[in-house]
C-alpha positions, 0 to 999 in steps of 0.5 A: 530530482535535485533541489536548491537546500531552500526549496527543499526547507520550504516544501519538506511538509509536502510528503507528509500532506500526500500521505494525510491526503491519502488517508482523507480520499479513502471515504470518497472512494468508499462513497463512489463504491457504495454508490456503484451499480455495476461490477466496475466503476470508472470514477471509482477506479480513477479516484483509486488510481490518482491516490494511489499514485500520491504513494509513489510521489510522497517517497519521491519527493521525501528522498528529493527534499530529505524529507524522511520522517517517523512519521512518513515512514509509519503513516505511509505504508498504513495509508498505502494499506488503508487504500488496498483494503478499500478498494479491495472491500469495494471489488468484493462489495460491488460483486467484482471479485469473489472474497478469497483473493482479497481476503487472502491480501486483507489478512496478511496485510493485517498479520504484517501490520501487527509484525511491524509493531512487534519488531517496532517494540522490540528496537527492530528497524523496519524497511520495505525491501524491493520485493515488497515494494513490487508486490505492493505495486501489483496489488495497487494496480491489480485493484485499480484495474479491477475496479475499471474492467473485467477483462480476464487478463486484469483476473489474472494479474490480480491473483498473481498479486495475490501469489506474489503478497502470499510469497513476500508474507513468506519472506518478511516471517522468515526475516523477522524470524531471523531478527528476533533470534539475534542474527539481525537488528533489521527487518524488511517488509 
């Protein structure tokens, strides 16, 4: 997507507003959740869905508008976060989904949360690698779909999601690793 270098001045803030954005929508998906009878909630499962689409177009337009900032780079990944451990809270909470699976992606999320800040503290850049990404991706998906129905094939994309964070938890230790004894200035998570 190409942009005049004025319009790109002008609209640079937009990114940055998708993450706050994102981050303001969690207590309404809390809301729908508490307020769920069943083991799914559409309304639920398309308000998570439409925020969590908002991580997909905040880095779009971020590169579009070179519009990267401190503050995106560690605001998005916490309010990408924020939104799996809500939803998955709430598959647990509505009697979706049993707790292990979303247990297992809360806890390395929480663990890989705590690595960034370590790497942060010692100089280290932190990225998001492809792997990450895609597995980020799954989850989301795997969550929102949960949430809509309880087709078994959406069971098994979740615990596939829940393979795939466990495999990529793997990888970002092993990098860290790596960087921290000196053979990297980088990191990818």
């Amino acid at each position: 997507m190409r942009v005049s270098q004025e319009t790109a001045l002008r609209l640079r803030w937009v990114p940055n507003a998708l993450t706050v954005a994102r981050l303001l929508a969690l207590p309404a998906i809390c809301w729908m959740l508490v307020q769920a009878t069943g083991p799914t909630d559409a309304l639920a499962a398309w308000t998570f869905a439409a925020v969590a689409l908002t991580d997909f177009i905040d880095g779009r337009l971020a590169r579009a508008l070179d519009a990267e900032t401190t503050f995106g780079r560690l605001a998005d990944p916490f309010a990408d976060r924020m939104l799996v451990a809500v939803g998955l809270i709430g598959l647990i909470a509505i009697d979706r989904m049993g707790p292990v699976g979303p247990l297992v992606i809360l806890v390395r999320d929480l663990v890989v949360i705590a690595g960034v800040v370590v790497m942060r503290n010692t100089g280290r850049e932190v990225r998001v690698d492809m792997l990450g990404k895609f597995s980020s991706f799954l989850v989301m998906a795997a969550v929102g779909l949960a949430l809509l129905s309880t087709a078994k094939w959406i069971d098994v994309m979740f615990w596939i999601a829940v393979g795939l964070s466990v495999a990529t938890f793997a990888n970002y230790v092993r990098t860290a690793v790596k960087a921290l004894r000196g053979r990297g200035s980088s990191t990818q998570t």
